[in-house]
N, C-alpha and C positions, 0 to 999 in steps of 0.2 A: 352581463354577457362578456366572455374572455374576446380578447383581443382576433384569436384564431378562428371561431365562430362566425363574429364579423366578418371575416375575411371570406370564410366558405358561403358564407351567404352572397355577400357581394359576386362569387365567382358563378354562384349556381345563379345567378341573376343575368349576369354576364353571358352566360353558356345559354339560359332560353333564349334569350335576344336573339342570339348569333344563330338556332337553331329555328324559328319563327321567323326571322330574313331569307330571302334569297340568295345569300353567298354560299350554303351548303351546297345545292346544286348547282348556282354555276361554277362552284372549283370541283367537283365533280365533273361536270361537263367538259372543263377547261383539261383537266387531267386525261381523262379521255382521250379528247382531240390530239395533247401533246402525242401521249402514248404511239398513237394510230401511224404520227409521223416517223417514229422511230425504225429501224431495223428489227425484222423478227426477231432476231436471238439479242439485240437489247429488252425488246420488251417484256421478254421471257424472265430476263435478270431483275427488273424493274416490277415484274408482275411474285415473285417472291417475295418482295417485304421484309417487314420485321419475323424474325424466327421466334417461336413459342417449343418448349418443350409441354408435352401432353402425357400425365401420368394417370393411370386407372391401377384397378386392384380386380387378381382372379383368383380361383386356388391355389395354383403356381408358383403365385408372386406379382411380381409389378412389372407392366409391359410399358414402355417409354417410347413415345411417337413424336415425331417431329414435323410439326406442321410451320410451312413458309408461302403464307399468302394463302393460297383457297388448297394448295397443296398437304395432304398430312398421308406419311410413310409410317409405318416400322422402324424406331432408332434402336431398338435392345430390351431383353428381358432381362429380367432379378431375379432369380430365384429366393422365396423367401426363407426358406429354412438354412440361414446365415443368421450368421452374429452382427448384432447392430454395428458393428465396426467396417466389418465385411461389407457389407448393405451400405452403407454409408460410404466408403471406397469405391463403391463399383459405379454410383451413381456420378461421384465425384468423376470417377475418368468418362463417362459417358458424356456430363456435361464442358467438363474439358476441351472434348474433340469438337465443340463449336469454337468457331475463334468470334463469342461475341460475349464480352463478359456481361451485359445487359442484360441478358437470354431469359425471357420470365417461363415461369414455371405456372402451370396448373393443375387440378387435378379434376381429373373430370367422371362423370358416371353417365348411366342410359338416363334417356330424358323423360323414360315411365316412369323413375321415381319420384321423382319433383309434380306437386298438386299446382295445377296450373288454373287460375280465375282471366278473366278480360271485365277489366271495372271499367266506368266511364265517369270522369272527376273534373272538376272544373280548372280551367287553362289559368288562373291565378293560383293553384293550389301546386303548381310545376317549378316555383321556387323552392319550397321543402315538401318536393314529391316522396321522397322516404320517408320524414316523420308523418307525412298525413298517413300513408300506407301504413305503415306501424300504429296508427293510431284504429287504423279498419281492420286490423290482422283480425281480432278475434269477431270482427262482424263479417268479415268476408270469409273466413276461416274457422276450422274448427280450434285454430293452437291460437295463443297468446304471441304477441312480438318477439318476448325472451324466452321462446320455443322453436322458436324456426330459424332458418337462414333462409333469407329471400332475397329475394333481387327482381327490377323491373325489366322493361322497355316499351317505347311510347309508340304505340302500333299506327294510331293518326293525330290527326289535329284539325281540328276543324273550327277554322277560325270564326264562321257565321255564326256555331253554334257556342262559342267559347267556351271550348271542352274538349278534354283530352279522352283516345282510348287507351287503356294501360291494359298490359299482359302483365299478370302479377305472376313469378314463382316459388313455390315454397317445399323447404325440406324439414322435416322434422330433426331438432339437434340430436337426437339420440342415435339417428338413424348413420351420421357424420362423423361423429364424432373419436369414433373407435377405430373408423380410419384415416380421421387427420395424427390421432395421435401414434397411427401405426408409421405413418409417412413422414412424422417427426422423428419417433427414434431415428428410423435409417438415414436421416442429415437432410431429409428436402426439406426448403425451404420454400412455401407455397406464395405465389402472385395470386392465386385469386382459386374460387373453384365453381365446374364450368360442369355442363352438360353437352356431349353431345350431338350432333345436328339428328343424325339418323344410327346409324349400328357404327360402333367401335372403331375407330379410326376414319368415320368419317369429317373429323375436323369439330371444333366450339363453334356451339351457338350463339354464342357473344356475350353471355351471361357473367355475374362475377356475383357468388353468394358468399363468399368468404366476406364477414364484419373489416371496415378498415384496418379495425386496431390489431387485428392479426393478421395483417397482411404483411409482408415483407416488406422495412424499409428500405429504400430504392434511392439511390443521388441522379436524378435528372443531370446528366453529363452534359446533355445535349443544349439544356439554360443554361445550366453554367458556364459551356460553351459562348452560347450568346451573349449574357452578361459582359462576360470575361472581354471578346471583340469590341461590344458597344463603349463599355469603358476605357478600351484603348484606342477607340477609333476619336472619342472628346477629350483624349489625353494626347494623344497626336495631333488634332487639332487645335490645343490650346497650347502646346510646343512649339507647333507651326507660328502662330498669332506674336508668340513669344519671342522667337525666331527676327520674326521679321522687325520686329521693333526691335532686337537685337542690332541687326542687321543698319539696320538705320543709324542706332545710336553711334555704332563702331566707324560709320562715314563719315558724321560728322567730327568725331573726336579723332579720325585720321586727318581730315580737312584742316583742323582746327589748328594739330601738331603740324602741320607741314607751314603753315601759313604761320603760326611763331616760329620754325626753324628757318623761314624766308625770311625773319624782321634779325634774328640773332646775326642768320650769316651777313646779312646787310649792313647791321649796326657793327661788325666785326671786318669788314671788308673795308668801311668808312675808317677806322679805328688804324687798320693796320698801311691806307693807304699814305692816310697823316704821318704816323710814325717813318715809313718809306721813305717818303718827302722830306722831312724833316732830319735825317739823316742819312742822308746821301755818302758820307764818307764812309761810312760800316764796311760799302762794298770794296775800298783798300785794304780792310783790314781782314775779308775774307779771302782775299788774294793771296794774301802774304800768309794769312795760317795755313793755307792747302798748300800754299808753295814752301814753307816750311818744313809739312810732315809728310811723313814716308808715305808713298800710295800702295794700296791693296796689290797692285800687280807686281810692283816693286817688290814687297814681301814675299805672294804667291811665288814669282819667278824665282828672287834666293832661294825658299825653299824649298823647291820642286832641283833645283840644282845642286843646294849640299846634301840629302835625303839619299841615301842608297838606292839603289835598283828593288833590290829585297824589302823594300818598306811601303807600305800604305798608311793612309791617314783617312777615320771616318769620320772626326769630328771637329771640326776647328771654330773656333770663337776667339771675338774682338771685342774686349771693350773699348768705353768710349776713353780711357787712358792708356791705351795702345799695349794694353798684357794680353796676349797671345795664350790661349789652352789649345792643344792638339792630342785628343786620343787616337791612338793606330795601332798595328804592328809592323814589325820585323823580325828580321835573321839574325840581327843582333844589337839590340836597341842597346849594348852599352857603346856601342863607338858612335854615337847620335850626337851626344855632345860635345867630341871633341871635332866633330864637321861643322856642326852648328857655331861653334868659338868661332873659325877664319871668317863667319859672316861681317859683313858690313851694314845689315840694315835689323840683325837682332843680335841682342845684348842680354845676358846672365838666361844662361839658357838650363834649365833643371827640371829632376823630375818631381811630379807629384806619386807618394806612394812610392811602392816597390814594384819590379819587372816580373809578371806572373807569365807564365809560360800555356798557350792555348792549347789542346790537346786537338782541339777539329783540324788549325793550319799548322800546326807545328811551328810557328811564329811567337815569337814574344811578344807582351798585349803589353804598353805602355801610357802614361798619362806626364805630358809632361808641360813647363809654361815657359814665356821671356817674353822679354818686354821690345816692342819698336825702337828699334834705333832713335831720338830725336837731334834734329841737322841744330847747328848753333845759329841762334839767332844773332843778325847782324846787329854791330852799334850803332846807336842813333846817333845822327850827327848834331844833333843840335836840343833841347831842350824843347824846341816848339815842336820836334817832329818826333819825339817820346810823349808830349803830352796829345799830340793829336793821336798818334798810335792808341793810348789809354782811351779817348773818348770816342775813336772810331769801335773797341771793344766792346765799353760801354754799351752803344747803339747796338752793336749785332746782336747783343744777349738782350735787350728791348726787342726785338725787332723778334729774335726766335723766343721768348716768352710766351703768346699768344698764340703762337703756331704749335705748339707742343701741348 
């Protein structure tokens, strides 16, 4: 027994259960009652349903009805004497103007053709109620199984007597056949084939005699729908779970870092109070090199003083050996250096590159450098006051080590 078998078995097993319970009628009931609460013209909407196209055959051609819920209209005729292509077109844009790609198809005829029996068969025989039928065709019938297209429905159930009443119906293949193959050329694709309730366009009886294997294969959007949510709803929840121990782990390994960066700055703060302490004279010797070299405003001032009117400066830099770069323009960056000479606090003053002329200010765009002035350092008087000089040095370069 294949795998797929099993499966149908299990489901048509599943399907009595659930049809032998009371759940059928009370979400029957239950549906109802919601409906009743609704607004007329939702109910209306809600009393539509799923759409079925409903195809028959006359002299004509093929008239196509469109039934939604207990409702079935007039959608369009065919005329047959078309080219299978044509017939096939026409059907396509009919089925088009639903906006439901789902849309099944049937085909249906009057319900005088179809030989209809009422058997009564035992309630354990309602797992494989089609092969046992097929196995009564030719005793309840004049035709054999692979003679007919038949199809049931289970008219009671009587569970005292455990035994089912089955409506059996049958159509002779031959009698079928010539117009499903008619309904194939012109591109329909048939969901099932159906009878009639009462005269032509009164809507399916709920039948389905078309064999599975020729039935149109169909993708349940609507599972795969479900699937599709259920699997992202365990995948988001095992994100979440994921998440949260995330979560946790990234607090302590914050905690952890902050409480080693309190033992470094500590051990580092102990470290630099000692060295402090321990050379207290460094801070003479930082006196005497700020008071040595030229200060920023001192520069800034000379050179905002020898600088023409006509000049700006956008970019200026210091390094820490006091060379000065200034990019800017002016009106005439060649006279820049012979104002810059008379300075007192910059020395060898030149440019980088060549003077290129800006087309937006009409200025000349220059790059040019010098170096700070440095004041002369005084002479030591005495041998112990050059050697304390050196090792107050010493200590300031100890002292900024760690801080850098």
């Amino acid at each position: 027994m294949s795998v797929t078998s099993v499966i149908d078995t299990q489901l048509a097993r599943l399907r009595v259960r659930y049809a032998g319970s009371g759940l059928p009628k009370f979400f029957a009931w239950w549906t109802r009652e919601l409906k009743g609460l609704l607004p007329a013209r939702w109910r209306g909407l809600f009393a539509e349903g799923a759409q079925e196209l409903l195809v028959d055959t006359d002299a004509g051609g093929l008239r196509v009805w469109r039934q939604s819920g207990e409702r079935c209209v007039e959608y369009g005729r065919i005329a047959r004497d078309q080219a299978a292509e044509d017939l096939r077109n026409e059907f396509a844009r009919l089925r088009d103007r639903i906006d439901d790609p789902g849309v099944r198809v049937f085909h249906c005829f009057p319900a005088k053709r179809t030989l209809r029996r009422e058997l009564i068969l035992p309630a354990a025989a309602e797992d494989r109620l089609r092969q046992v039928l097929a196995f009564e065709m030719d005793r309840q019938t004049p035709f054999k199984a692979d003679q007919v297209y038949f199809d049931h429905r289970i008219v009671q159930r009587d569970a005292a007597a455990k035994n089912l009443k089955i409506e059996l119906h049958v159509l002779p293949r031959g009698q079928l056949d010539n117009e499903l193959a008619a309904l194939t050329a012109a591109g329909i694709a048939l969901d099932g084939v159906d009878c009639w309730r009462d005269a032509p366009g009164s809507g399916r009886a709920g039948l389905n005699l078309l064999p599975q294997e020729r039935r149109v294969k169909r993708v349940n959007q609507r599972l795969r729908l479900n699937l599709a949510l259920g699997a992202a709803t365990a995948l988001l929840f095992v994100a979440a779970g994921l998440l949260f121990l995330n979560n946790r782990q990234t607090a302590l390994d914050t905690m952890g870092a902050e409480v080693d960066k309190a033992k470094t700055e500590a051990k580092q703060t102990a470290i630099l109070t000692k060295r402090l302490k321990d050379n207290a004279s460094s801070a003479s010797y930082l006196y005497r090199l700020k008071r040595d070299s030229t200060s920023m405003t001192a520069m800034l001032a000379d050179l905002t003083k020898r600088l023409p009117d006509d000049t700006f400066l956008e970019r200026l830099t210091v390094d820490e050996k006091g060379k000065v770069e200034v990019q800017g323009q002016s009106g005439n960056a060649n006279k820049l250096i012979e104002g810059l000479q008379k300075s007192d606090v910059l020395d060898n003053a030149a440019f980088i590159g060549t003077v290129q002329p800006d087309l937006r200010t009409r200025k000349d765009r220059f790059t040019m450098n010098f170096q700070l002035h440095k004041q002369a350092e005084p002479e030591p008087q005495d041998k112990d006051k050059k050697a304390g000089d050196r090792n107050g040095r010493k200590a300031a370069e100890s002292v900024d080590a760690p801080a850098a």
